[in-house]
C-alpha positions in Angstrom: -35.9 5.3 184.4 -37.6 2.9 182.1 -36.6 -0.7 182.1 -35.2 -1.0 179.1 -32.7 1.5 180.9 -32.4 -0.3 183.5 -31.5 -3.6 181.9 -29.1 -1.7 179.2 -27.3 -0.4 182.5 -27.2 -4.1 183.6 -25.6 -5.3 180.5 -23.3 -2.6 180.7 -22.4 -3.6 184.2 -22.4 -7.2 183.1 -19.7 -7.2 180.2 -16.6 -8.8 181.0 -17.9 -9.5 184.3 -20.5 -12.4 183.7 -18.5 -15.0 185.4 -17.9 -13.5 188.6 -21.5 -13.4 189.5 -22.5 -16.7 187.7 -20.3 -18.9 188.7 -21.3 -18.2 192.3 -24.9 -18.5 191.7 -23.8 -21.8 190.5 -22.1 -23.1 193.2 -25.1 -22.0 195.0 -28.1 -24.1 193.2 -25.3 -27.0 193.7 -25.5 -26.6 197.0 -29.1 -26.3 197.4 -29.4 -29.5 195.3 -26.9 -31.8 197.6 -29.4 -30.3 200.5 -32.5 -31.2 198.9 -30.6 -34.7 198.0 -29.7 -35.8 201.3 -32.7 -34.6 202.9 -34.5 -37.4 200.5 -31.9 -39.9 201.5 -32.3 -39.7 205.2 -35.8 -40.0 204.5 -35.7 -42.9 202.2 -33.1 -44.7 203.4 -32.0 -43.7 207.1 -35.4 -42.8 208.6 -37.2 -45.3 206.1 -40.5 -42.8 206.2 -41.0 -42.8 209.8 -43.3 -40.1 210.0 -41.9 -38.7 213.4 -38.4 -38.7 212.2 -39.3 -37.0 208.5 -41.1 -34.6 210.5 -38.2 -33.7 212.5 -36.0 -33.8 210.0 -38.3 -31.7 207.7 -38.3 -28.4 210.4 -34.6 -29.5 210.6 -34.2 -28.8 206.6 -36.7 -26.0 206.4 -34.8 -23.8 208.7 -31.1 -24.8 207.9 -32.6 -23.9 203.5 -33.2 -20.1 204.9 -30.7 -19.7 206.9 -28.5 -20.8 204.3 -30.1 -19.0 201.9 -30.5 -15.4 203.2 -26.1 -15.4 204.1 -25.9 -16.4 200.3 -28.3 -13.8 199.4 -26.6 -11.3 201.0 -23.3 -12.9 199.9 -24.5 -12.5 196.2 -26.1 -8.9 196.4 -22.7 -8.1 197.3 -20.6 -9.7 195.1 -23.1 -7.8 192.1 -22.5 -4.3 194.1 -18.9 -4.9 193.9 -18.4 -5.9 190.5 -20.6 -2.9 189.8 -18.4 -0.6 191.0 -15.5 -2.4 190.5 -14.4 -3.3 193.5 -12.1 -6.1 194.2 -14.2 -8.7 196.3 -13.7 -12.8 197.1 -17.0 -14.6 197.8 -16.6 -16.6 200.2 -14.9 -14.6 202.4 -17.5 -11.8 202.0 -20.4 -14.3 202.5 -18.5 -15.8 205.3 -17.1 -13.5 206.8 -18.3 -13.0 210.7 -19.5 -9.5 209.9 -21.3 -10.9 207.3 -23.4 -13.8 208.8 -24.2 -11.0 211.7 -25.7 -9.2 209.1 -27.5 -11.7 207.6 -29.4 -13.2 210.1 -30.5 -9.2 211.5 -31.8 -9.2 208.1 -33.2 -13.0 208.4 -34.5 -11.9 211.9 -36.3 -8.8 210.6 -38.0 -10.4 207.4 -39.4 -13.2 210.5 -40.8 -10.1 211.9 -42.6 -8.8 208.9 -43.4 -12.1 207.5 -45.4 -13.8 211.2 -48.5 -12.3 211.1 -48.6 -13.0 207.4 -47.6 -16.8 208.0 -49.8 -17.3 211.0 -53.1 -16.0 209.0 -52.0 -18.5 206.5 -51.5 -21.8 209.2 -54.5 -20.5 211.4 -57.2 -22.1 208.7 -55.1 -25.5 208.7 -55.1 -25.5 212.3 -58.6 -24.9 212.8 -59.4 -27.4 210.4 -57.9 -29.8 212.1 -59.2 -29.1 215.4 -62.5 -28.7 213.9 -62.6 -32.2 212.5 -61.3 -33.9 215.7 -64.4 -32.2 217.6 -66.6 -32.9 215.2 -65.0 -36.9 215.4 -65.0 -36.5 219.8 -68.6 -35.0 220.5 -70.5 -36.6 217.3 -73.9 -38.2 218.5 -74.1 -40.8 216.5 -72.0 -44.0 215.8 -70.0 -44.2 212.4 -71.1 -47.5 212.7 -75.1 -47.1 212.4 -74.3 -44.1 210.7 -77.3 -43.3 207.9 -76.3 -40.6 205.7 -79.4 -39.3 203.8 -79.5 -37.0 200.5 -80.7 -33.6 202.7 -77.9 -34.5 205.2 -74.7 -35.0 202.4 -76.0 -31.4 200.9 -75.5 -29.7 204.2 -72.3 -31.4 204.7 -71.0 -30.5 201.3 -72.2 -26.4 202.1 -70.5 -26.7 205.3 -67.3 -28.0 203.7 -67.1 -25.7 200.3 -67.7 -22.6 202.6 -65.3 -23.8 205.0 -62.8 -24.8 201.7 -63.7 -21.2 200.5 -62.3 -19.7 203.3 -59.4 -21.4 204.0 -58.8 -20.4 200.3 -59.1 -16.9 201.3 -57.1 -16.7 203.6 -54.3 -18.2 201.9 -54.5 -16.3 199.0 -54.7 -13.0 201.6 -51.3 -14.2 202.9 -49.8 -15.4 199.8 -50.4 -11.9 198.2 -49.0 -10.3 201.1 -45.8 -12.4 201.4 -45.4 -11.0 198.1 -45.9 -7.5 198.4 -43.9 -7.6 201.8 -41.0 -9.4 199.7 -41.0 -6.4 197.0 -41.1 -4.0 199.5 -38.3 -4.5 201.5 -36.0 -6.1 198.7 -33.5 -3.5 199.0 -33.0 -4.3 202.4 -29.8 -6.2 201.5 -28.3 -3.8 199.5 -28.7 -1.1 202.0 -27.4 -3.4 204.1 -24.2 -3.3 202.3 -23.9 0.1 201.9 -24.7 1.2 205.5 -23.8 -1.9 207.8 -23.6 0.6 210.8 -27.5 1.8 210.7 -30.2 -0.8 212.3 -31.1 -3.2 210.8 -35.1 -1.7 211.7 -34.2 1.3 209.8 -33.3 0.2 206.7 -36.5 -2.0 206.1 -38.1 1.2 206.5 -35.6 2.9 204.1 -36.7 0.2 201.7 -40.0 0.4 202.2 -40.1 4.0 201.2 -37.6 3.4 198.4 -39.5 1.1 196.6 -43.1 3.1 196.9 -44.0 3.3 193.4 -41.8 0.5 191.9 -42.8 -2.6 194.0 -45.0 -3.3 190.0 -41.8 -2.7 188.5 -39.5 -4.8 190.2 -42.1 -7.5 189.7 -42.4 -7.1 186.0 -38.5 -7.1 185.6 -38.1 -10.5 184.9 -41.1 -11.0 183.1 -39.5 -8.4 180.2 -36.7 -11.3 180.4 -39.0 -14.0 178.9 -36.8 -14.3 175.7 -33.7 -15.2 177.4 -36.2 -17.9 179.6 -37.5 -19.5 176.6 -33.4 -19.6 174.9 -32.6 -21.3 178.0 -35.7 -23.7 178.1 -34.8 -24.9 174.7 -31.1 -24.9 175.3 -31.7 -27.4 178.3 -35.0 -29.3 176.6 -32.0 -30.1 173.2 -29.5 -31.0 175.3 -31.7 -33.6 177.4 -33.7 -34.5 174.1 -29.7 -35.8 173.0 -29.1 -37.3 176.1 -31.7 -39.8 175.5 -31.3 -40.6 172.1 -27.5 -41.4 173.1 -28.3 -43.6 175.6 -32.3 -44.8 175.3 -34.2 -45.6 177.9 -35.3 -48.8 179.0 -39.1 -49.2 178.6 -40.7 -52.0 180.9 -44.2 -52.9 182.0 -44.3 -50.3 185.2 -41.8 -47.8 184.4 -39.6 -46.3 181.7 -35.9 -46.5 183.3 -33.5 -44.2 182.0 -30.0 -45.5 181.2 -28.2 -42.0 181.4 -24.9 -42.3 182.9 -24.8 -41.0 186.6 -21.6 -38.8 185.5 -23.9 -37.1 182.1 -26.6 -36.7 184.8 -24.4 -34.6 186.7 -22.7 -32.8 183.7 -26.3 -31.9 182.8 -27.7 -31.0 186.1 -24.1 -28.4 186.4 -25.4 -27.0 182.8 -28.4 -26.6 183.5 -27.4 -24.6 186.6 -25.2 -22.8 185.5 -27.1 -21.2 182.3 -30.3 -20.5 184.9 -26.9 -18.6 186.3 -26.7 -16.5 183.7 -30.1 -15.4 183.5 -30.3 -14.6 187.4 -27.1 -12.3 187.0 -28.6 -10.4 184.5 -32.0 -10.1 187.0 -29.9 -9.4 190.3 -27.9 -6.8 188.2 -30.8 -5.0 187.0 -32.2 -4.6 190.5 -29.5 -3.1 191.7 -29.5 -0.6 188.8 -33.1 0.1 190.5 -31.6 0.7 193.8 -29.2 2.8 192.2 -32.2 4.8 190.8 -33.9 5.0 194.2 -30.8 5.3 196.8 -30.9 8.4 198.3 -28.5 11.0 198.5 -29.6 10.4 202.7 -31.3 8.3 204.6 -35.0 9.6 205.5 -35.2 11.0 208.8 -37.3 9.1 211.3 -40.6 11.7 211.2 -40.7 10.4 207.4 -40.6 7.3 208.3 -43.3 7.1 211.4 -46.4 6.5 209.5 -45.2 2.4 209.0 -46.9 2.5 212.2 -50.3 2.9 211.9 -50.2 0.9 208.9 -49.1 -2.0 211.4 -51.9 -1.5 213.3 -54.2 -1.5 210.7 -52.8 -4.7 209.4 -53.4 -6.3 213.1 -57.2 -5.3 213.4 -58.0 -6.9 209.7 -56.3 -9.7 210.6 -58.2 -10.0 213.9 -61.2 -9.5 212.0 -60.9 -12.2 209.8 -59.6 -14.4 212.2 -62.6 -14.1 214.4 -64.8 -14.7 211.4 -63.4 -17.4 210.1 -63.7 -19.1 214.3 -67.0 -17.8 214.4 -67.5 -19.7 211.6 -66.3 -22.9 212.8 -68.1 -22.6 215.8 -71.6 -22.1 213.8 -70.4 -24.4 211.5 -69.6 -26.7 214.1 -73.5 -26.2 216.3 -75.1 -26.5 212.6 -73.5 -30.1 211.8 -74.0 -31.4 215.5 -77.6 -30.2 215.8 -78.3 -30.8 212.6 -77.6 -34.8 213.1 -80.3 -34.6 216.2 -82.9 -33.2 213.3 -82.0 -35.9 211.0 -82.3 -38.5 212.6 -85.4 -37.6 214.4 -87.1 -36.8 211.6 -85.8 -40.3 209.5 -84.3 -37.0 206.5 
């Protein structure tokens, strides 16, 4: 199915029924803004920047933002499947529901899974770096004080550090792609999820996995044929805040330009502007399930069908062990280069 199917099935599935999923959604970038707001204020204003504290409190937000956000996930892809099918649901009591958090964090548990390898490539050149630089600071021979940095020396420096920029930039593009691939690939997870909350949790990320072989483009492409309804909403929003200010102007000083917006028209705004992005991501999340719809099997593939994920793990491992090793083999030549190199310099006076 093409889609433009796929997206005239959505509508279809949509009409009358707009509100159920938006208003949710809503509720839910509310949410994740009062989050995001007190997070600043305990920074600001409680912890006044102390860098252990914010540090704290930043793992602290980081993992309370997923957790909270895969149970509403999973409370949303719910809510669309019912109103699909016309089903009588509350939201909060399926999101909430003990059942449902269960659920929700076998799925968080087994997107952790898929995603740590990924996630470590990606923090293993930041680490290195660091632990590179505070050898290089330890073990240097010479003083930063009678330090004598010539023109050959600042060129070797610079090669060291763009190849050593380059692959850090590598590897973070490596894992950045594959976060995304991994993301397309078991999207469906949820909905299966739903649909058979007595099968593993392990099985059905394989079940999406094979579902979505062949459409992981597709589903990425889906809300780029939306790009209409963005730009709507993008004007919509840019009016409304272009009126805001010619209501109340803002105050232009010397250092800043304050704006004189009431805090309640700040809020009404924020809520609009929610709530239509709302209405855009009901129209996405009800397409993709269309595309489930298309892909759901009649039955769930038997576990021979599935085995292969296997050796495509493996694989996975020994090219990230690969790269890993060259990029600390690297370091380590890197490393002998810049330390020996300083013994050459200055013996020769380059």
């Amino acid at each position: 199915m093409r889609i433009r199917e796929l997206r005239a099935e959505a509508r279809n599935a949509l009409k009358g029924n707009l509100m159920k999923i938006a208003v949710p959604l809503t509720l839910i970038l509310i949410f994740n803004y009062l989050i995001s707001f007190g997070f600043e204020f305990l920074v600001e204003e409680v912890f006044d920047f102390n860098p252990a504290l914010t540090m704290i409190a930043s793992i602290i937000f980081y993992v309370i933002i997923v957790v909270a956000t895969t149970i509403l996930q999973f409370g949303i892809i719910k809510r669309v499947i019912k109103v699909s099918r016309n089903e009588e649901s509350n939201f909060f009591a399926d999101t909430f529901s003990g059942e449902s958090i269960k659920a929700s964090f076998s799925i968080l548990w087994g997107f952790i899974k898929k995603y740590a390898i990924w996630v470590i490539l990606m923090i293993l050149p930041i680490i290195s770096s660091v632990v590179f630089v505070a050898m290089a600071h330890e073990l240097s021979p010479i003083e930063p004080a009678s330090l004598q940095v010539s023109q050959l020396e600042t060129i070797a420096t610079n090669i060291v550090l763009g190849i050593f920029t380059w692959l850090i930039s590598i590897f973070a593009l490596i894992s950045v792609v594959a976060i995304c691939v991994i993301s397309y690939r078991y999207m469906l997870v949820y909905y299966l999820k739903h649909d058979y909350p007595d099968k593993p949790t392990k099985e059905l990320f394989k079940q999406s996995r094979m579902m979505m072989k062949g459409n992981k483009a597709k589903a990425f492409v889906i809300p780029f044929t939306m790009i209409g309804w963005s730009i709507l909403l993008f004007v919509v929003i840019a009016v409304v805040s272009i009126l805001l200010n010619l209501i109340w102007p803002p105050e232009v000083t010397y250092y800043a330009t304050i704006s004189t917006v009431p805090v309640w028209a700040t809020i009404l705004f924020t809520c609009l502007s929610y709530f239509l992005s709302s209405l855009l991501a009901s129209y996405i999340n009800m397409t993709y399930y269309q595309l489930y719809m298309e892909q759901k099997p009649l039955e769930l593939y038997n576990d021979d069908y599935l085995k292969p994920e296997t050796n495509a793990k493996k694989y996975i491992w020994i090219v990230t062990g690969i790269f890993t090793a060259i990029f600390l083999i690297y370091i380590l030549l890197a490393y002998i280069i810049m330390y020996m190199g300083s013994f050459v310099f200055d013996a020769y006076n380059l």
